[in-house]
Backbone as ProteinMPNN parsed JSONL, in Angstrom:
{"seq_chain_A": "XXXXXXXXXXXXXXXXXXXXXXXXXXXXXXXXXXXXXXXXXXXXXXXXXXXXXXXXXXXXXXXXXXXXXXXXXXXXXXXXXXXXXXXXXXXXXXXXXXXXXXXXXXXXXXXXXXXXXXXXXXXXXXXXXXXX", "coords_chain_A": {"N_chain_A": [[-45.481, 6.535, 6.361], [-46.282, 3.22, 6.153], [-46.212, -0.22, 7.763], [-46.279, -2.284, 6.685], [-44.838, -1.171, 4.103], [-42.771, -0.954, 5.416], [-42.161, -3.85, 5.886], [-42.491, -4.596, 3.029], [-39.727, -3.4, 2.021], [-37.887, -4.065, 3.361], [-34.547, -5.734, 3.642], [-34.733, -5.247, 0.27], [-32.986, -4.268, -2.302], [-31.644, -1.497, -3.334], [-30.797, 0.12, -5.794], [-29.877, 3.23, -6.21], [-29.63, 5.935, -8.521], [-27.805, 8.668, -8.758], [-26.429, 12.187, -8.317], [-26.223, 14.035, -6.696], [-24.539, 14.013, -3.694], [-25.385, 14.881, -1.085], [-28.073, 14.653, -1.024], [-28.425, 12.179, -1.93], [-27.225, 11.301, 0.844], [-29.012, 11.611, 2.815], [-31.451, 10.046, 1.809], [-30.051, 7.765, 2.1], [-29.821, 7.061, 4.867], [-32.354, 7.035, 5.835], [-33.655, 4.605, 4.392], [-31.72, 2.789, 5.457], [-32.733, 2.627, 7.766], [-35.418, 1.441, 7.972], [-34.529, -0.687, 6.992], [-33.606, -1.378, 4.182], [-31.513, -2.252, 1.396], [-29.103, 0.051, 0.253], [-27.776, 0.741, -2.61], [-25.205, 2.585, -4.636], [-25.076, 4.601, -7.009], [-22.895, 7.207, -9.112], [-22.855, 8.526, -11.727], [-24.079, 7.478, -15.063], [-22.612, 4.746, -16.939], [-21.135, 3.299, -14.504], [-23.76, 2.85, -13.285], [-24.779, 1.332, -14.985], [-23.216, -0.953, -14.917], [-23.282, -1.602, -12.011], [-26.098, -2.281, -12.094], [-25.921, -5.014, -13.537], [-24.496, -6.285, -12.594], [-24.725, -6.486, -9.87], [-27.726, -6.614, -9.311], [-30.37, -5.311, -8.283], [-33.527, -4.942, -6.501], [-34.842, -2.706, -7.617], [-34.666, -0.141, -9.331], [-33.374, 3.636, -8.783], [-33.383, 6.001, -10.785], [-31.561, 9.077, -11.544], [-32.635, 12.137, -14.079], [-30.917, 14.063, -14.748], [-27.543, 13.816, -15.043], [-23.52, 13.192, -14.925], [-22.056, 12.533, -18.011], [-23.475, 9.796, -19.854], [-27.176, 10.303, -19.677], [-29.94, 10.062, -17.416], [-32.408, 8.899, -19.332], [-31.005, 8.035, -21.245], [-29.652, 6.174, -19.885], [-31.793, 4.492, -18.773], [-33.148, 3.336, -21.263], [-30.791, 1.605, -22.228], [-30.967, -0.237, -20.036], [-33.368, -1.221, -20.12], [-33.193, -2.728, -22.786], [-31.437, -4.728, -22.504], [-31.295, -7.991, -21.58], [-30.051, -8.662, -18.965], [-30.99, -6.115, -17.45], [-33.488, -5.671, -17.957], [-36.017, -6.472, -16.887], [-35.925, -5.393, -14.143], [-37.912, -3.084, -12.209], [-37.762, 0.561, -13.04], [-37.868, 3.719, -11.229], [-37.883, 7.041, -12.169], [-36.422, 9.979, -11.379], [-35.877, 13.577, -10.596], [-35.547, 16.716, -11.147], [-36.452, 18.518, -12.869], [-39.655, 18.926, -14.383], [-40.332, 18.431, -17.194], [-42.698, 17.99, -19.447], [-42.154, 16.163, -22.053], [-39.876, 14.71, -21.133], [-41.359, 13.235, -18.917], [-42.77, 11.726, -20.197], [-41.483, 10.102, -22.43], [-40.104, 8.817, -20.48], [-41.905, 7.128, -19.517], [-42.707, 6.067, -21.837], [-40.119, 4.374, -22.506], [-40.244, 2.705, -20.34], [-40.066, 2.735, -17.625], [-41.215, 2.746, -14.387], [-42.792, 4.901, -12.809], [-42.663, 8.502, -12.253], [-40.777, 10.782, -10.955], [-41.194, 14.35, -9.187], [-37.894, 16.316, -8.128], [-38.459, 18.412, -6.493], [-41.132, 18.263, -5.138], [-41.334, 16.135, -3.932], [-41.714, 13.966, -1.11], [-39.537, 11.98, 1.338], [-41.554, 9.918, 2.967], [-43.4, 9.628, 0.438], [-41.919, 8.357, -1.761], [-40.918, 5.921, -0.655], [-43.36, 4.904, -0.54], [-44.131, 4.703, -3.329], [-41.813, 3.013, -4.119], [-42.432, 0.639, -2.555], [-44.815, -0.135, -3.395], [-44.289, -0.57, -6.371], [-42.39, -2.993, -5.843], [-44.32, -4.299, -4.923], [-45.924, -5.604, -6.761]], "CA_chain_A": [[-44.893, 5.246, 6.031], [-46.596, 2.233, 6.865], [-45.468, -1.362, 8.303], [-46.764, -2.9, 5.484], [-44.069, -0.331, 3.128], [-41.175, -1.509, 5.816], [-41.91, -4.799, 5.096], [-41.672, -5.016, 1.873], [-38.762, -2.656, 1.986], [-37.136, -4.661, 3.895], [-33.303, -6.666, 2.66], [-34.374, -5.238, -0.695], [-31.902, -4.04, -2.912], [-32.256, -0.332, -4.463], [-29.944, 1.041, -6.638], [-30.091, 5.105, -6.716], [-28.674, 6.253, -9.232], [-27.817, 10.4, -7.813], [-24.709, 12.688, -8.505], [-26.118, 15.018, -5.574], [-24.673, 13.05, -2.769], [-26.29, 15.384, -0.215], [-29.614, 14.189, -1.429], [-28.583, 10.542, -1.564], [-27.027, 10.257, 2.007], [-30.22, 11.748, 3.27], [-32.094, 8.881, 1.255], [-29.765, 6.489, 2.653], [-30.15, 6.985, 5.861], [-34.131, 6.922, 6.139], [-34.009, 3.56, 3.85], [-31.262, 2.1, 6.015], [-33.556, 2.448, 9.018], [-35.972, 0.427, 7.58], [-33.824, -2.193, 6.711], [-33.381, -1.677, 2.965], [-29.945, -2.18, 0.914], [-28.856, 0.905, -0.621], [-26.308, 0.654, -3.556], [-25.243, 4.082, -4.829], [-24.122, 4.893, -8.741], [-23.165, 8.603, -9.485], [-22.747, 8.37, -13.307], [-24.15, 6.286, -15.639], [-21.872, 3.81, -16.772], [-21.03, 2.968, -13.072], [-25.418, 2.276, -12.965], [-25.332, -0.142, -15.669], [-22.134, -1.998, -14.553], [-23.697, -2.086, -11.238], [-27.434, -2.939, -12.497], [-25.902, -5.959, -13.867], [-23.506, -7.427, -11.769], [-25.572, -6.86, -8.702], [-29.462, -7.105, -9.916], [-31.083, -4.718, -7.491], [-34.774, -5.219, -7.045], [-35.758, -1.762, -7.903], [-33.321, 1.251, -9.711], [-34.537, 4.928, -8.619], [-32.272, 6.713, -11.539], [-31.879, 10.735, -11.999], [-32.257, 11.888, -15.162], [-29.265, 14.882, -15.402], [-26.15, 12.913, -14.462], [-22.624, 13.446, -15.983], [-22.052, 11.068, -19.136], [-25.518, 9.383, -19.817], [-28.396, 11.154, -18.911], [-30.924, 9.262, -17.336], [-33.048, 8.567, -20.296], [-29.932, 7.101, -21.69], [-30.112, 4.944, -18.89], [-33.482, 3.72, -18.712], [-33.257, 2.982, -22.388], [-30.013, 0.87, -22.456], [-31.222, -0.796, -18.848], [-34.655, -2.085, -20.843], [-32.581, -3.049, -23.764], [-30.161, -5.465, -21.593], [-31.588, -8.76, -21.335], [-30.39, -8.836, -17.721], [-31.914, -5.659, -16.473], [-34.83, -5.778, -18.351], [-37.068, -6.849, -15.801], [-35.825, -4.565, -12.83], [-38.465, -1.744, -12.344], [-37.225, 1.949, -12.803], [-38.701, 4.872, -11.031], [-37.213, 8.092, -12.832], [-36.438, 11.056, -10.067], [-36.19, 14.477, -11.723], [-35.916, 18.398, -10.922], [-37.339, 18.745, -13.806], [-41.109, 18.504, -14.635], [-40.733, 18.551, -18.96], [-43.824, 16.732, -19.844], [-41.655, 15.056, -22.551], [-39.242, 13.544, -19.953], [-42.37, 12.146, -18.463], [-43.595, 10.592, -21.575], [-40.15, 9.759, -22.446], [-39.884, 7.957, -19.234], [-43.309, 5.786, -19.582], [-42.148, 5.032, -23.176], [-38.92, 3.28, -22.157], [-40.192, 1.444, -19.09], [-39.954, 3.268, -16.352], [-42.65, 2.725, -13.633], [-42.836, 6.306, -12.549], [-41.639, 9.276, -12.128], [-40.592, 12.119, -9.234], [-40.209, 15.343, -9.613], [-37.366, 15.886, -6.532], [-38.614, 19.508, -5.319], [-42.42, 18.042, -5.009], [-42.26, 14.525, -3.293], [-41.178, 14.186, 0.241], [-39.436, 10.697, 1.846], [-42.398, 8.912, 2.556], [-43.76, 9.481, -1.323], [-40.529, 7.458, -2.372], [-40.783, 4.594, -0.275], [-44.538, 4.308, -0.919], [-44.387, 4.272, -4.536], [-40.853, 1.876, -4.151], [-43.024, 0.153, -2.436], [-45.861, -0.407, -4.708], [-43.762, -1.056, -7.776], [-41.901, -3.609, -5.681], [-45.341, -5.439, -4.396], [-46.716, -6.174, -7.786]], "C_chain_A": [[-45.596, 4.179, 6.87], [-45.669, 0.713, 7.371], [-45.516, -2.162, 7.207], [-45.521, -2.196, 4.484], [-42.816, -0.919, 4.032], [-41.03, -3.312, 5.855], [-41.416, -5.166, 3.889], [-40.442, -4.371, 1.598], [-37.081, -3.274, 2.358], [-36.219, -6.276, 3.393], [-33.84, -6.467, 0.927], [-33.543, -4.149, -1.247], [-32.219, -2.713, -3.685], [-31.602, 0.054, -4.866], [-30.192, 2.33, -6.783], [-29.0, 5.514, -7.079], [-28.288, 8.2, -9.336], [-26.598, 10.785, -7.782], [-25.03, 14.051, -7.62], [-26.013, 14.193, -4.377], [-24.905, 13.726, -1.376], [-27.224, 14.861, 0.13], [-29.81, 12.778, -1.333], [-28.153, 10.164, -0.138], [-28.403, 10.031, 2.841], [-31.281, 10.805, 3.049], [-31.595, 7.757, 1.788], [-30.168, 6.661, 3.991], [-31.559, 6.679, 6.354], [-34.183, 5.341, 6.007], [-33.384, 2.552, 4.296], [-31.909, 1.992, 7.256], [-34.384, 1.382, 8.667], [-35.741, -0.779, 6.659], [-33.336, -2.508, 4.818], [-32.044, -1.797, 2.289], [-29.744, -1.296, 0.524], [-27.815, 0.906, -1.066], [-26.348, 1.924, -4.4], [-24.075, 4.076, -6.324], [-24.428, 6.69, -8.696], [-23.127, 9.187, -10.856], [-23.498, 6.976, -14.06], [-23.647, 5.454, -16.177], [-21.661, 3.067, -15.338], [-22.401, 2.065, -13.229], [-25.523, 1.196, -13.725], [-24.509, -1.141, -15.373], [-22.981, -2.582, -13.404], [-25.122, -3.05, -11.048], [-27.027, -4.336, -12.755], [-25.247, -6.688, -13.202], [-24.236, -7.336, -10.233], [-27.331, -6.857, -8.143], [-30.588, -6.308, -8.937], [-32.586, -5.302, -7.761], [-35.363, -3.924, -7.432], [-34.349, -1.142, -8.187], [-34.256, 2.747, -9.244], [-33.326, 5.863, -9.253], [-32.922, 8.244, -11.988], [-31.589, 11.101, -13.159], [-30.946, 12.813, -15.795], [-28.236, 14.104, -14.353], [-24.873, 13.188, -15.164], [-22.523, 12.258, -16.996], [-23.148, 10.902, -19.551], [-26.292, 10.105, -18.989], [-29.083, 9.811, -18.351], [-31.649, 8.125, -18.462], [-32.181, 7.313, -20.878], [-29.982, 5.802, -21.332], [-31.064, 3.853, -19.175], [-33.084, 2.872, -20.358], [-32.272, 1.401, -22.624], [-30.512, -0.494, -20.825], [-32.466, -1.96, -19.486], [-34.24, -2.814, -21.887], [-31.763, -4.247, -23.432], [-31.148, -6.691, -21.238], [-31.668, -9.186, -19.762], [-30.817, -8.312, -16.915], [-32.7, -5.461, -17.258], [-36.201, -5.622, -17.737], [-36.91, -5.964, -14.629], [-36.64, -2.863, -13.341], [-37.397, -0.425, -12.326], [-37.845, 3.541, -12.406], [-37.593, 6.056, -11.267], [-37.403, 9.317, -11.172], [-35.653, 12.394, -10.979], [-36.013, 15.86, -11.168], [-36.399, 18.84, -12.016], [-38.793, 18.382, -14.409], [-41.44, 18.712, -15.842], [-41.546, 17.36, -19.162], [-43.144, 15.69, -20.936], [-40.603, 14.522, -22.007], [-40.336, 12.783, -19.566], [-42.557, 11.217, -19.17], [-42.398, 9.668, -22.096], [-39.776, 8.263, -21.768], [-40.618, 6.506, -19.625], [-42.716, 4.768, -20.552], [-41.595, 4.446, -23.096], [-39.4, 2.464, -21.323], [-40.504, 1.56, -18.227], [-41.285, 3.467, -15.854], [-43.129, 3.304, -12.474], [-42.033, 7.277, -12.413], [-42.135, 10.507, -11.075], [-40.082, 13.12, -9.652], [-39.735, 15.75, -8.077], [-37.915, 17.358, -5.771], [-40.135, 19.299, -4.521], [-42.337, 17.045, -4.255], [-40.725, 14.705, -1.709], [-40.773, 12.376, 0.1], [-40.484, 9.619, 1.632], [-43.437, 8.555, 0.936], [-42.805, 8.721, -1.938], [-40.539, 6.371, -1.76], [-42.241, 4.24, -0.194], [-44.582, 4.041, -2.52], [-42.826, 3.122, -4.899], [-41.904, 0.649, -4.029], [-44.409, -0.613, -2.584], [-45.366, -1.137, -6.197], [-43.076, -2.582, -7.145], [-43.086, -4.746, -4.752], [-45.9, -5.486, -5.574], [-46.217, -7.426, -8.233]], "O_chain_A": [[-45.538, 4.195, 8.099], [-44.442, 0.728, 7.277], [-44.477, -2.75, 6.905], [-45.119, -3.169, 3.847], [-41.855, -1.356, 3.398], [-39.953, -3.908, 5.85], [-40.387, -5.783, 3.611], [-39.916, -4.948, 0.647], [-35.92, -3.116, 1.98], [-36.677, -7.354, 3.014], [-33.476, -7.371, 0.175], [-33.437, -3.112, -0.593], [-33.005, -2.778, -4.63], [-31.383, 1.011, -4.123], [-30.918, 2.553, -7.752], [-27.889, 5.574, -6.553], [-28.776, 8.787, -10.302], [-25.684, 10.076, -7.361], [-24.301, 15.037, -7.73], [-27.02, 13.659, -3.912], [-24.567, 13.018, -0.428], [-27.462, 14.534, 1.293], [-30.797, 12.183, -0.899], [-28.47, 9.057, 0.298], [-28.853, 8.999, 3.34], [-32.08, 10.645, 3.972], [-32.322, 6.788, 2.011], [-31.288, 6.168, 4.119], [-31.703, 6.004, 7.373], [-34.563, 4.654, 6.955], [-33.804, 1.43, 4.014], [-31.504, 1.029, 7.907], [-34.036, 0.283, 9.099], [-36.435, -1.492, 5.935], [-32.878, -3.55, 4.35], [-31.252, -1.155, 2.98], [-30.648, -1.358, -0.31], [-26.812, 1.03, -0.362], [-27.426, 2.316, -4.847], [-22.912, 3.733, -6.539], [-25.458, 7.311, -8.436], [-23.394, 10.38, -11.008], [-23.456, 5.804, -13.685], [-24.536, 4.619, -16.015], [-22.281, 2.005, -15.283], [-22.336, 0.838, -13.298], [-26.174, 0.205, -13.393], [-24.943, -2.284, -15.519], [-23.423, -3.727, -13.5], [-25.315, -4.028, -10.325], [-27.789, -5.118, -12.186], [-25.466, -7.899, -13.244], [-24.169, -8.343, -9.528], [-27.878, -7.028, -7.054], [-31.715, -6.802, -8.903], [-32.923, -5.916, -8.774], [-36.577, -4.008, -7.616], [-33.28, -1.396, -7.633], [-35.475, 2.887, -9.344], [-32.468, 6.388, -8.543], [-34.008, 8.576, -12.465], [-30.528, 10.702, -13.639], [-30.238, 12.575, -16.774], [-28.307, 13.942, -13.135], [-25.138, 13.511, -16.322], [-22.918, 11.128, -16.707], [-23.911, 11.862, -19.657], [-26.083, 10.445, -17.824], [-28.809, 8.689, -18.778], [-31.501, 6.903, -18.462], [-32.472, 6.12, -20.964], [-30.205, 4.756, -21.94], [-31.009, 2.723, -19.661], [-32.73, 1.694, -20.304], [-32.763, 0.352, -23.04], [-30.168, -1.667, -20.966], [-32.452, -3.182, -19.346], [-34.981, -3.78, -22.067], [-31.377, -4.81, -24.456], [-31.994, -6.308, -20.43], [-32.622, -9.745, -19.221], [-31.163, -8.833, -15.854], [-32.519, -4.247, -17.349], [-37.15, -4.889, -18.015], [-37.975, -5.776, -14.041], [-36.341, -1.99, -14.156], [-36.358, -0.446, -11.665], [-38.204, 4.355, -13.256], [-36.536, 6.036, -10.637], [-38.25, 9.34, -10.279], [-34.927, 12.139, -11.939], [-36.912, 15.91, -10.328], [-36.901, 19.953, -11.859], [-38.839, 17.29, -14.975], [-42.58, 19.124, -16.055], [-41.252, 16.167, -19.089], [-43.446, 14.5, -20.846], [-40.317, 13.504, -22.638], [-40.306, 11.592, -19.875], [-42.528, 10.023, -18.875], [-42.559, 8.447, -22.102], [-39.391, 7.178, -22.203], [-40.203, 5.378, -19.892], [-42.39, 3.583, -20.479], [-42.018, 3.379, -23.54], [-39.017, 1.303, -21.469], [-41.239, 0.736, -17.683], [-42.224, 4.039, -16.407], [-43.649, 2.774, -11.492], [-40.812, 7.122, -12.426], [-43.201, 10.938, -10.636], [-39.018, 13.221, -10.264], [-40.458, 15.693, -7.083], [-37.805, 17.439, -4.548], [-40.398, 19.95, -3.51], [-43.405, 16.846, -3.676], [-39.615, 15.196, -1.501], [-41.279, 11.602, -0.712], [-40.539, 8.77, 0.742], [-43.967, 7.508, 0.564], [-43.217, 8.416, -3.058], [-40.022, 5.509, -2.472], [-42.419, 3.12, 0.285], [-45.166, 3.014, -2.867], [-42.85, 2.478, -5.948], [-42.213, -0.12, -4.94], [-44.854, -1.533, -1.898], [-45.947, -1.985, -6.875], [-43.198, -3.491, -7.965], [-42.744, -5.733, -4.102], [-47.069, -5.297, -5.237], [-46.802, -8.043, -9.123]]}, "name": "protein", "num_of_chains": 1, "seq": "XXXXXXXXXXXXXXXXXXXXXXXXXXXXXXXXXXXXXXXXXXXXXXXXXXXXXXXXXXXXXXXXXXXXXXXXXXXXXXXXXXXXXXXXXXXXXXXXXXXXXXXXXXXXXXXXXXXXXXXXXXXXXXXXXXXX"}
């Protein structure tokens, strides 16, 4: 992790959207060190209420969730005039090449599969999507 990645990291707003809250405190905690907001949806409904009424600058949504899947997500999130514009990096235990493609197609401006990418791989590619 560079200084340059806790800069920009830093007072912005990430929505993770995660119904293993093992996996998300562990995420919070790292991303609250370096100063970032973390707002936490465990279903989808919850993610889009929250997407909209509090505008994160980045969503990092999983795609098995109870209710809406992911995909679901992403889809209705790009569809929504007001999150439209907020990047979405997809996070995944699953590596089905048509989730990937899936993903791209809707919007989403990458994707993780969660047994492959470590901490700092998540707040470098946050951090990339959120410096363009």
């Amino acid at each position: 992790m560079t200084t340059e990645n806790v800069t920009i990291l830093h007072n912005k707003k990430i929505l993770w959207v995660e119904d293993d809250t093992f996996l998300m405190d562990i995420i919070a905690k790292k991303l609250s060190q370096i100063g970032a907001i973390l707002i936490y949806a465990t279903e989808g409904s919850q993610a889009l209420s929250i997407a909209a009424e509090k505008k994160p600058d980045i969503i990092i949504l999983d795609i098995l969730l109870p209710g809406l899947d992911g995909l679901e997500i992403l889809s209705k999130l790009k569809f929504s005039p007001h999150t439209k514009d907020i990047p979405v990096i997809m996070f995944s235990n699953s590596d089905e090449e048509s989730q990937v493609k899936e993903s791209e197609k809707l919007g989403a401006s990458g994707f993780f599969i969660k047994a492959s990418v470590t901490l700092d791989d998540i707040i470098e590619k946050i951090s990339e999507v959120l410096s363009k």
